[in-house]
C-alpha positions in Angstrom: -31.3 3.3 -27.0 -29.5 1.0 -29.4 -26.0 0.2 -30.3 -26.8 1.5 -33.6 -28.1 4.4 -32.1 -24.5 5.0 -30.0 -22.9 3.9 -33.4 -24.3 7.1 -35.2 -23.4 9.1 -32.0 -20.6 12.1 -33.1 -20.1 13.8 -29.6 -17.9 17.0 -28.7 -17.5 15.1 -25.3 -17.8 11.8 -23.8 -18.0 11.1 -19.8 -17.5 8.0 -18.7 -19.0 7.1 -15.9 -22.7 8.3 -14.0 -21.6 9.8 -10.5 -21.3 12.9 -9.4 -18.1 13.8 -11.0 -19.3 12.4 -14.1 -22.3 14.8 -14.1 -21.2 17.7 -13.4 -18.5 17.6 -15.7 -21.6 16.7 -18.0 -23.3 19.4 -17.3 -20.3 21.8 -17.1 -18.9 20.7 -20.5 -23.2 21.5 -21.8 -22.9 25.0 -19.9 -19.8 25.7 -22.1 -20.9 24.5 -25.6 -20.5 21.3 -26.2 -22.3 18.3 -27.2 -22.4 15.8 -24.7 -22.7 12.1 -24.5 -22.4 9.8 -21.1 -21.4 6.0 -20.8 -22.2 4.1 -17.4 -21.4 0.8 -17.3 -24.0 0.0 -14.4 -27.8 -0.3 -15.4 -30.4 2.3 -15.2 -31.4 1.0 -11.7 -28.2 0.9 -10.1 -27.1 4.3 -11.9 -25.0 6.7 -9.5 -22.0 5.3 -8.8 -20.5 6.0 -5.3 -22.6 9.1 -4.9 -25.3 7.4 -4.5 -24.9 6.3 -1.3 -23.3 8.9 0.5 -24.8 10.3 3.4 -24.9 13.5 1.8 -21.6 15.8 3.8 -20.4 18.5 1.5 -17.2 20.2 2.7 -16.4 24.0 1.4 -14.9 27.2 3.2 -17.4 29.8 4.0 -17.0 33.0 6.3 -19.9 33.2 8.2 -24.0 32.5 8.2 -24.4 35.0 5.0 -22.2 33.1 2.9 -24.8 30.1 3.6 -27.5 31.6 3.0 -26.4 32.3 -0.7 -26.6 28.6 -1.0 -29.4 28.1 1.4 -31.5 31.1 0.5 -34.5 29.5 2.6 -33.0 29.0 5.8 -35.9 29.5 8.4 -35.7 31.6 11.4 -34.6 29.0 14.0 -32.0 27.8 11.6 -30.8 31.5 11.9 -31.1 32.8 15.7 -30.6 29.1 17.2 -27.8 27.7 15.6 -23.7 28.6 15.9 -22.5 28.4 12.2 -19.1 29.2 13.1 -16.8 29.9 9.9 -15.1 27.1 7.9 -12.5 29.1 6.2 -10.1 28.5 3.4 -7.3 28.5 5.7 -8.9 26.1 8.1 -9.7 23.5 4.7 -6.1 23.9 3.9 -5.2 23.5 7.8 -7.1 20.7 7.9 -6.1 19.3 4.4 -2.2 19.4 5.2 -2.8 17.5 9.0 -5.0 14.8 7.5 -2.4 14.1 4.8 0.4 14.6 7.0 1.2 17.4 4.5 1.3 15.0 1.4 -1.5 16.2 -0.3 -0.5 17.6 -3.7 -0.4 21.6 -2.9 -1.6 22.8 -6.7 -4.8 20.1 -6.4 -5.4 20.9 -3.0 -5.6 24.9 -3.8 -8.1 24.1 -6.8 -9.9 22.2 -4.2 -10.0 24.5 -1.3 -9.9 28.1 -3.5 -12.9 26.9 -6.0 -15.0 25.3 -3.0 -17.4 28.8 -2.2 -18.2 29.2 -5.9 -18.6 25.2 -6.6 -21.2 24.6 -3.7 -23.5 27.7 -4.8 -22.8 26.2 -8.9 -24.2 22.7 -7.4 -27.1 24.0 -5.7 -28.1 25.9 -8.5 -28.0 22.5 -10.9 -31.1 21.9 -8.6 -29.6 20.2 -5.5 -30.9 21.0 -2.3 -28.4 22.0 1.0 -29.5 22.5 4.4 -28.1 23.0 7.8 -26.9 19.3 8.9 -28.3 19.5 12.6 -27.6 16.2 14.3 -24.8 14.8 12.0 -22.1 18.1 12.2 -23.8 19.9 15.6 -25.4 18.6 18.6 -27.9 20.8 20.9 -26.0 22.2 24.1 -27.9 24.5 26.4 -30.4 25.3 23.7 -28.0 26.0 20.8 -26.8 24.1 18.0 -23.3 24.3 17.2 -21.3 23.3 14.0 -17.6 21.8 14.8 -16.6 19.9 12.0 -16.7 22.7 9.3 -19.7 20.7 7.5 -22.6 23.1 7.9 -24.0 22.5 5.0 -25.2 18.7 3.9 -27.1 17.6 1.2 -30.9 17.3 1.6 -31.8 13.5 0.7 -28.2 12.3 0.6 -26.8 10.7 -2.2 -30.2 9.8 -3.8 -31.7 13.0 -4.0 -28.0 14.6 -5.5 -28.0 12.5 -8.2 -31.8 12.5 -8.9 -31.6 16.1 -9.1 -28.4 16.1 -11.5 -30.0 13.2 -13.6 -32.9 15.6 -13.7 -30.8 18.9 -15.0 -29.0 17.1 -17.8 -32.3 15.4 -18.7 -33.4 18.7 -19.4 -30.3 19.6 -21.3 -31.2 16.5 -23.4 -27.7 14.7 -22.5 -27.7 11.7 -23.6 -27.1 8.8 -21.2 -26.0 5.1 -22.3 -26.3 2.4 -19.4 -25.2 -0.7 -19.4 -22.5 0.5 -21.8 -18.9 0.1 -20.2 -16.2 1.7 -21.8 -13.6 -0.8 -22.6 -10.2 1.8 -24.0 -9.7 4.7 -25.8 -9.2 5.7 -29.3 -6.1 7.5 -29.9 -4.6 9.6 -33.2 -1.3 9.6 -32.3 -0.7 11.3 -28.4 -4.2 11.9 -28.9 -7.0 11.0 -27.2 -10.3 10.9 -30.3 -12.7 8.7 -28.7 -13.7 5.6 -27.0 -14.5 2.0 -27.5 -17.4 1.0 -25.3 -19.4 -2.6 -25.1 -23.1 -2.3 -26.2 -25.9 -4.6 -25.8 -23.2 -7.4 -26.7 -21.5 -5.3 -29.7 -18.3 -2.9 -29.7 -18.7 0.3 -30.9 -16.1 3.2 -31.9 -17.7 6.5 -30.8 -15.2 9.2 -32.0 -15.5 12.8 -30.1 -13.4 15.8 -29.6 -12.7 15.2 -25.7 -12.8 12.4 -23.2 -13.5 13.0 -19.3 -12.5 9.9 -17.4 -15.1 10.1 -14.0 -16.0 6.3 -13.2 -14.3 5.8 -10.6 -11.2 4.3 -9.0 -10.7 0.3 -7.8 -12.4 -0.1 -4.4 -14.9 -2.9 -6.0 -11.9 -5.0 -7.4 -10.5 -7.6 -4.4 -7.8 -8.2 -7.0 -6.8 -4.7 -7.4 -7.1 -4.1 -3.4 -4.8 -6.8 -2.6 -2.7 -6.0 -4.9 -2.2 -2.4 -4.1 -3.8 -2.0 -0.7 -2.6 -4.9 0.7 -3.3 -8.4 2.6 -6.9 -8.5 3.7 -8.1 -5.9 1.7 -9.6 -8.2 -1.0 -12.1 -9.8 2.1 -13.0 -5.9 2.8 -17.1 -5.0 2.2 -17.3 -2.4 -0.8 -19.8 0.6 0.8 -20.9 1.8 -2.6 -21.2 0.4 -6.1 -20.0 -3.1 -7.3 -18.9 -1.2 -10.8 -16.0 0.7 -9.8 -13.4 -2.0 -11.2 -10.3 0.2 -11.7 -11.4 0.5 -15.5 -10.5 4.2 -16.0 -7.2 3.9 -14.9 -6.6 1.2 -16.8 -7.7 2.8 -19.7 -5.9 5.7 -18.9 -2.2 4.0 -18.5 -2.6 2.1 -21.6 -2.4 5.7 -23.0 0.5 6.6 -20.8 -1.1 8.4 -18.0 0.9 9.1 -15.0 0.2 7.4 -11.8 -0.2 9.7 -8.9 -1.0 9.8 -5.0 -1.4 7.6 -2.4 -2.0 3.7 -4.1 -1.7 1.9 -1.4 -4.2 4.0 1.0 -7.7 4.2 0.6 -11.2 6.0 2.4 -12.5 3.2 4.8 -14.9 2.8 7.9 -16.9 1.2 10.6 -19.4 -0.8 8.6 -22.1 -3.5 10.2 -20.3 -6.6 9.9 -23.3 -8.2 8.5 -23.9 -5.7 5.4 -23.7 -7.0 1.8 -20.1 -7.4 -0.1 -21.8 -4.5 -2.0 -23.5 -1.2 -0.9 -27.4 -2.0 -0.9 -29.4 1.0 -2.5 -32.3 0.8 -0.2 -30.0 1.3 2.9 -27.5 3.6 1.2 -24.9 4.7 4.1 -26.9 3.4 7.0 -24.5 0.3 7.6 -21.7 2.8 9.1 -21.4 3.4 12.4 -19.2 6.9 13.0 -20.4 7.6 16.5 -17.7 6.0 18.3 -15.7 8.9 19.6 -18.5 8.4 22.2 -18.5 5.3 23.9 -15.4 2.5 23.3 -14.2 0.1 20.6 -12.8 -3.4 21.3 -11.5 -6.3 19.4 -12.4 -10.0 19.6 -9.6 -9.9 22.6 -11.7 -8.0 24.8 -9.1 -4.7 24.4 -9.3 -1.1 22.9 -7.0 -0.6 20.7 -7.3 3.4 19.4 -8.1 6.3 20.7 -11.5 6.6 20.2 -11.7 10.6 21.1 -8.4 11.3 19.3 -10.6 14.0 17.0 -14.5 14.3 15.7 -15.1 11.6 14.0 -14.8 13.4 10.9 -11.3 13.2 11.1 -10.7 9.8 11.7 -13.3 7.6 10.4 -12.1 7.5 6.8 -8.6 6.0 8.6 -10.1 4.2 11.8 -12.1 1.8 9.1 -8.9 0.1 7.9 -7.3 -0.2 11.2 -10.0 -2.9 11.5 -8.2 -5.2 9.2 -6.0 -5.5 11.2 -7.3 -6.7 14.4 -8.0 -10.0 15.1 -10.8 -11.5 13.1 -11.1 -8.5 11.4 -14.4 -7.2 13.5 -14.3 -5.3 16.5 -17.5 -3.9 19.0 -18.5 -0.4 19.3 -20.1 -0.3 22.8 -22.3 2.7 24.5 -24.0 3.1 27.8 -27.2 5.4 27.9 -26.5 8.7 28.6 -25.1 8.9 25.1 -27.7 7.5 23.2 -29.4 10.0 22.1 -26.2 11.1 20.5 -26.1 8.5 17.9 -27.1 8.9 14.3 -30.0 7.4 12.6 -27.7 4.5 11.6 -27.6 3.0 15.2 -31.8 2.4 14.8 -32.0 1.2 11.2 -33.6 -2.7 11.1 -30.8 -3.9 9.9 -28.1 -3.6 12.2 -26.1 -6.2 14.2 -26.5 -4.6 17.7 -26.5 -6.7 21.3 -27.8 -4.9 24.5 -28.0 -5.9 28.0 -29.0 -4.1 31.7 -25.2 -5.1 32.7 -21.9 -5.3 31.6 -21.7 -8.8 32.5 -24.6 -9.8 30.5 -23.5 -7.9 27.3 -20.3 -9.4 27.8 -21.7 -12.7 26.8 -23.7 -11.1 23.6 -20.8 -10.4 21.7 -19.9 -12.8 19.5 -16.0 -13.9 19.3 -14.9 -11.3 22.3 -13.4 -12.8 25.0 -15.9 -12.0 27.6 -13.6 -11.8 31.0 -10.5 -9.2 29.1 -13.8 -7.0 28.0 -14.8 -7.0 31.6 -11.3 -6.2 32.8 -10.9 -3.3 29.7 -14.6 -2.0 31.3 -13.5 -2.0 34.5 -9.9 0.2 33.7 -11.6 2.8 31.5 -13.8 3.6 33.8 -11.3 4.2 36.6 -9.1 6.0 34.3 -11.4 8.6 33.2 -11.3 11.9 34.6 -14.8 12.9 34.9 -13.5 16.3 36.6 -13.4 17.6 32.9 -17.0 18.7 31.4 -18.4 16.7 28.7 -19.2 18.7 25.4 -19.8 16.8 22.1 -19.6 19.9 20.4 -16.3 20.5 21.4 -12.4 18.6 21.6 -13.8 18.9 25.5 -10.4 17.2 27.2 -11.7 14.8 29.0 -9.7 11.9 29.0 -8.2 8.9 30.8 -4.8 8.7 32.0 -2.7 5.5 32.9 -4.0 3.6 29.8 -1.9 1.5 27.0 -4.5 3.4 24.7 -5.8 6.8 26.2 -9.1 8.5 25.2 -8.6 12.1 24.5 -11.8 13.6 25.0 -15.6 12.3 25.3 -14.4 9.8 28.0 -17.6 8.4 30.2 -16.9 6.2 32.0 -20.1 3.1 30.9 -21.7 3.2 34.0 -24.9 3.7 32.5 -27.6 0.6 31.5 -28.9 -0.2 29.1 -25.4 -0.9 27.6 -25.3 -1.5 23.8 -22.7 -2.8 21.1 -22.3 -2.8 17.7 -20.6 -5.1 15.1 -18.4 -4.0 12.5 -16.1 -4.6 10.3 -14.2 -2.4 7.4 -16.2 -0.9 4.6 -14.2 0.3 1.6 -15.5 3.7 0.2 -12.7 4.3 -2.1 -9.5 4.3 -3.0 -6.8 7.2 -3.3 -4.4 6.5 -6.3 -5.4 7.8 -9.2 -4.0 9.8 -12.0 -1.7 12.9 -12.5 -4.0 16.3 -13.4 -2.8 19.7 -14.4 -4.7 22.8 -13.0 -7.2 22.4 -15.6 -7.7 18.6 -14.8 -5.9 17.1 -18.0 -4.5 14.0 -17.8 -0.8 14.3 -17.8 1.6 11.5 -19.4 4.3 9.8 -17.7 6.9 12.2 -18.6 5.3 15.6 -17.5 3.6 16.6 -20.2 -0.3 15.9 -21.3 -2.5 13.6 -23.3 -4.7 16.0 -25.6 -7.9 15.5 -25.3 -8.3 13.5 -21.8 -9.3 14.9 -18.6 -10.4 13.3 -15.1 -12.6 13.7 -12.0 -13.5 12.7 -9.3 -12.0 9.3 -7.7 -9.8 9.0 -11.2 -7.7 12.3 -9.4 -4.9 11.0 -7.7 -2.8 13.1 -5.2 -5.6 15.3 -2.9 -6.0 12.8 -0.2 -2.7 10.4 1.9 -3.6 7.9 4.9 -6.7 9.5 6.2 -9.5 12.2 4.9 -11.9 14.5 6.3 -16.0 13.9 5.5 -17.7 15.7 2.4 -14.0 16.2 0.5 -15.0 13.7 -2.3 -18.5 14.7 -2.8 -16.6 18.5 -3.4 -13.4 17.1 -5.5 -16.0 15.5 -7.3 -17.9 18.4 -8.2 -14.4 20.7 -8.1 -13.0 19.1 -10.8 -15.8 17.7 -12.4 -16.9 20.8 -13.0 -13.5 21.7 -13.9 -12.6 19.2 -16.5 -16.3 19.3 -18.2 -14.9 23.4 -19.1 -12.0 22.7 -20.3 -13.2 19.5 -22.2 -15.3 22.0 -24.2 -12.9 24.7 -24.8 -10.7 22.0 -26.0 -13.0 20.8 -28.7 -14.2 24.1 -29.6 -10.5 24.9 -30.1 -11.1 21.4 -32.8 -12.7 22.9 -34.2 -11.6 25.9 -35.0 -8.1 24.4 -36.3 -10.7 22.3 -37.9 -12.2 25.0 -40.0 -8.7 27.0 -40.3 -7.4 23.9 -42.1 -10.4 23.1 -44.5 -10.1 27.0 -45.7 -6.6 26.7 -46.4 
């Protein structure tokens, strides 16, 4: 499509941005009424945003196995009789939401969130996107039965990838239209008003009016400038997990127009990431450069010493903060080292080709394999652990199991073995940005509020651009869900809004 094909473009509503967020506030705004147009700033090849490379977790409260299987209505009989669903309810989301934020979460976005969670997972699955039980990533096989213990039964099948294929697919066939390559670049504004955008087209500008204006591309994780400036020192040498477009334009766009800042701008959603992975995520790896199975085994810096507490929760509770605490160890890169008897407990990410991985029959021979650690203190940090833990205590992945160590600077809280075990093998990583938490103000129906408490007509957000839900840490599949929460949310309302255009429209022409 051309730029004088966008120029003749008259939309209800225009999305910016291509991710998750972005399309199914597309789609939601097309379910009620409107006309819809879509700008992504990436090309058609790199098209996805974030979502594209998440591993595919998708975090909503549900009451038991038949609540599941409303979503997965094909669930096969293993899946059934075998497995220990467990419940995942709205008080344990909000439980889980208020000790992961340290209660800073804002409470009116965090209710949308949790209360709209059910309904949003079974609206996403019927857009086409396939979710099935996530044996192997959220449960682990004890004495013949799975059992889920991170709330996160459901994942999506294919990841990232197959989400967004199958929501570029639905809005396809709703004949939305989709510019790439096409960056929005600020807003057109009558008055308070938000009455279109100014986007950058195959080297023109173009003025696309339209009634409404959903703001989904994204917050500022791919700009080191923006990082530093509001993450921090180091944070601009940080690896970016997911797309190189996420530049912080929306929220520029959005303050030039008075928006109110919100939430948590100096945190961000960071983890273990192979130390050797691209400055940018790498489509044909997707998430396979983390490494989130380190509640079971150790982690070290280039001093040879632990330095959290690897077992302090599943790792789906500390992942999204342990990734920064990496910035500020020495060198910035630490080790994740196993023995063997929990090898077979490691994701698909431990085996991919391209991982930075040494392995040795001893201790004293891995010791020498990783790069910048002082060999001897890893030794002596071996050596301690091993005595410390108390292997009285049963060990149970599936479970906080309390086994620990005791007498250590940093105890392990549970899922201490002692490495005892060859082959040993270590991994080397360093911190991998997945994105940041500032963002902007939203009301209950995900309008953009201005700096004074009120709102700007006609400009809504989702997704990343939704500041307040998430302070200093995060638990897996909440973004994937706020994504689809309130981009689902704001695509509604973006519609009623110009509908209601409309009408005052047409009730001003016949007077």
């Amino acid at each position: 499509m051309s730029a004088s094909d966008l120029s003749q473009e008259k939309p209800d509503v225009v999305v910016i941005g291509a991710g998750n967020a972005a399309l199914c506030s597309a789609i939601s705004a097309h379910e009620n009424g409107a006309n819809v147009l879509i700008l992504e700033a990436a090309p058609l090849e790199r098209r996805g945003g974030n979502s594209h490379f998440t591993g595919g977790a998708f975090r909503f409260a549900y009451n038991g196995i038949e609540d599941l299987q409303e979503i997965c209505t094909d669930m096969t009989e293993q899946e059934i009789n075998e497995v220990d669903y467990g419940t995942y309810t709205e008080e344990q989301f909000f439980d889980d939401m208020f000790e992961l934020t340290k209660f800073r979460t804002d409470p009116d976005l965090c209710e949308i969130l949790v209360r709209n969670s059910f309904e949003t997972a079974k609206w996403v699955s019927r857009q086409g996107v396939k979710l099935r039980p996530g044996l192997g990533r959220q449960a682990f096989k004890v004495d013949g039965r799975f059992k889920f213990w991170g709330g996160l039964a459901l994942h999506i099948w294919g990841g990232g990838p197959d989400m967004m294929k199958a929501l570029y697919d639905n809005a396809e066939s709703k004949r939305i239209r989709i510019y790439y390559e096409t960056p929005a670049v600020s807003l057109l504004r009558s008055g308070n008003r938000v009455v279109g955008v100014i986007a950058q087209h195959q080297g023109k500008t173009v003025e696309i009016p339209a009634k409404a204006v959903v703001l989904a591309c994204g917050s500022f994780e791919s700009n080191p400038q923006m990082r530093a400036q509001y993450l921090g020192r180091n944070w601009d040498v940080a690896k970016v997990r997911g797309t190189q477009y996420n530049m912080g334009a929306g929220l520029r766009m959005a303050m030039e127009c008075g928006a109110r800042p919100h939430g948590n701008w100096s945190g961000c959603h960071s983890v273990a990431w192979d130390v050797n992975a691209p400055p940018y995520g790498d489509l044909t790896i997707g998430d396979q450069f983390q490494k989130h199975n380190y509640p079971f085994g150790i982690i070290v810096n280039s001093n040879g010493e632990r330095y959290v507490d690897e077992g302090a929760n599943f790792h789906s509770h500390t992942y999204a903060k342990y990734g920064g605490i990496i910035l500020e160890q020495p060198d910035m890169n630490v080790w994740q080292v196993f023995d063997a008897k929990v090898a077979h407990l490691l994701r698909s990410e431990y085996r991919i080709r391209r991982v930075t991985k040494a392995e040795s029959d001893t201790l004293e021979g891995l010791a020498g394999m990783l790069e910048g650690v002082d060999g001897t203190r890893f030794l002596e940090t071996v050596k301690q652990f091993n005595k410390a833990c108390k292997t009285d205590i049963p060990f149970n992945p599936n479970v906080l199991d309390g086994r620990c160590t005791e007498g250590l600077a940093v105890n392990k809280t549970n899922w201490a073995n002692p490495l005892d075990t060859p082959p040993y093998h270590a991994y080397h990583v360093t911190t991998g940005v997945t994105f940041t938490f500032g963002g902007v103000k939203v009301t209950t129906k995900a309008e953009i509020e201005d700096q004074y408490g009120g709102m700007i007509p006609g400009l809504y957000a989702a997704g990343e651009m939704v500041g307040g839900l998430f302070y200093n840490n995060y638990a897996s599949g909440t973004g994937l869900m706020s994504g689809a929460v309130f981009g689902r949310l704001a695509g509604k309302n973006a519609a009623r809004f110009a509908k209601e255009c409309d009408s005052a429209q047409s009730a001003t022409m016949a007077d």
